[in-house]
matplotlib code that plots the C-alpha trace (Angstrom):
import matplotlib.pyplot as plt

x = [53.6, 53.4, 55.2, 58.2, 57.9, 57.5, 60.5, 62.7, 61.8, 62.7, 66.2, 67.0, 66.3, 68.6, 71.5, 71.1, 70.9, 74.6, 76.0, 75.0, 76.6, 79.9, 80.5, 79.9, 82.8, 86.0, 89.2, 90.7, 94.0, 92.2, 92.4, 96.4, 96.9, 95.8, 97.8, 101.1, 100.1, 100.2, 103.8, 105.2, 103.6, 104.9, 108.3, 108.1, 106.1, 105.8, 106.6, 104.3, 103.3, 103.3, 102.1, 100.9, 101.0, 99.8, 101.8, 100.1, 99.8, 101.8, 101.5, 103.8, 102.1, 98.5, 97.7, 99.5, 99.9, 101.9, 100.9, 103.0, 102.7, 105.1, 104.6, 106.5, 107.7, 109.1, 111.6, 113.9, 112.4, 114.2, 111.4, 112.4, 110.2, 109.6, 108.1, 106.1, 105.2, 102.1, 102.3, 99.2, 97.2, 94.3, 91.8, 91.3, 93.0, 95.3, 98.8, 101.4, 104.5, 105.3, 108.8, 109.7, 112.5, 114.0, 114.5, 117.1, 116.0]
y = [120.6, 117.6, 119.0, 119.6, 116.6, 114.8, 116.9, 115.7, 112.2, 112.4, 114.1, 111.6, 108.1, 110.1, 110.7, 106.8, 106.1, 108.2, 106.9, 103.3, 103.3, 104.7, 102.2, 99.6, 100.8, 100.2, 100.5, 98.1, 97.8, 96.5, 93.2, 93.3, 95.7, 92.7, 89.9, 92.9, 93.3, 89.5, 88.7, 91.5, 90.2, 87.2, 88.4, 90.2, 88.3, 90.3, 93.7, 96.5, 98.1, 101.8, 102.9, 101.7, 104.2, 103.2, 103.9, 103.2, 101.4, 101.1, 99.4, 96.8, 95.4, 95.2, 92.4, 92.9, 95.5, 96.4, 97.8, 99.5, 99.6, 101.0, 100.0, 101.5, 98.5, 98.7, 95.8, 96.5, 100.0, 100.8, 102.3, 100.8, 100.8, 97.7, 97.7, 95.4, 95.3, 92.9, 92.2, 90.6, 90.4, 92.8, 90.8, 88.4, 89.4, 86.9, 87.6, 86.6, 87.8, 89.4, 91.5, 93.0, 95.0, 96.3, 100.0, 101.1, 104.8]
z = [99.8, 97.5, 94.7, 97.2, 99.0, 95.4, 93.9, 97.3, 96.8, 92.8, 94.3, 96.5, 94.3, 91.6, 94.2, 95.3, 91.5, 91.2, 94.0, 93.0, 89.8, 91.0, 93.4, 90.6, 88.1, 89.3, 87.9, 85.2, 87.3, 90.6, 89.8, 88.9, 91.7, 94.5, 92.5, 93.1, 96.8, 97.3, 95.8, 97.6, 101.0, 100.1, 99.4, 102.5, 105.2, 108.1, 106.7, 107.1, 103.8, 104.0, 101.0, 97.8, 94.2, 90.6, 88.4, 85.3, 82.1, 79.2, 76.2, 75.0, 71.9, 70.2, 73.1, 75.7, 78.6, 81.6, 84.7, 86.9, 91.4, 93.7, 97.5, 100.5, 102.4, 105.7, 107.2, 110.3, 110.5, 107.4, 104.4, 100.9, 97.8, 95.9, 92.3, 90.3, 87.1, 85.9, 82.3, 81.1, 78.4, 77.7, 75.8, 78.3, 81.5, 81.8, 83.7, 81.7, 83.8, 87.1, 88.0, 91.0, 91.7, 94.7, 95.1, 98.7, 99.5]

ax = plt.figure().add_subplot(projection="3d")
ax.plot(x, y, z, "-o")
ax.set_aspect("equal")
plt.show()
């Protein structure tokens, strides 16, 4: 009984361990993907967003990188998608340009 009990107790400290260590890494983006939430609630106080998609990174030079969100926007019950692109640089983090762009379904 004290080898299970002892073998359960080993089981579950390992699962907290996982679990732990999971929650701690989270994605590069996350960081670029709140600053691209705020200017498009900025650009469109008051309107819901519906929906909210990486679309990924791509490489502009040795430095510097782009990261790509689209959000769902809604304004006057009409659904339109709004892209931004965070350009920053990847050695330290630092934004270096913002573009959003309008896109009518």
């Amino acid at each position: 009984m004290r080898k299970f009990l002892a073998g359960l107790f080993i089981m579950l400290c390992f699962l907290v361990y996982v679990n732990l260590q999971g929650e701690a890494q989270k994605p590069d983006y996350e960081k670029f993907g709140r600053i691209a939430i705020t200017v498009v609630q900025a650009d469109f106080p008051g309107a819901p967003i519906k929906d909210y998609e990486y679309l990924g990174r791509k490489k502009i030079d040795t430095t510097k990188v782009e990261d790509g969100f689209r959000f769902k926007v809604q304004e006057n019950n009409q659904n339109f998608f709004v892209i931004v692109k965070v350009s920053h640089d990847a050695t330290n983090n630092k934004v270096l340009n913002i573009t959003v762009e309008n896109q009518k379904q």
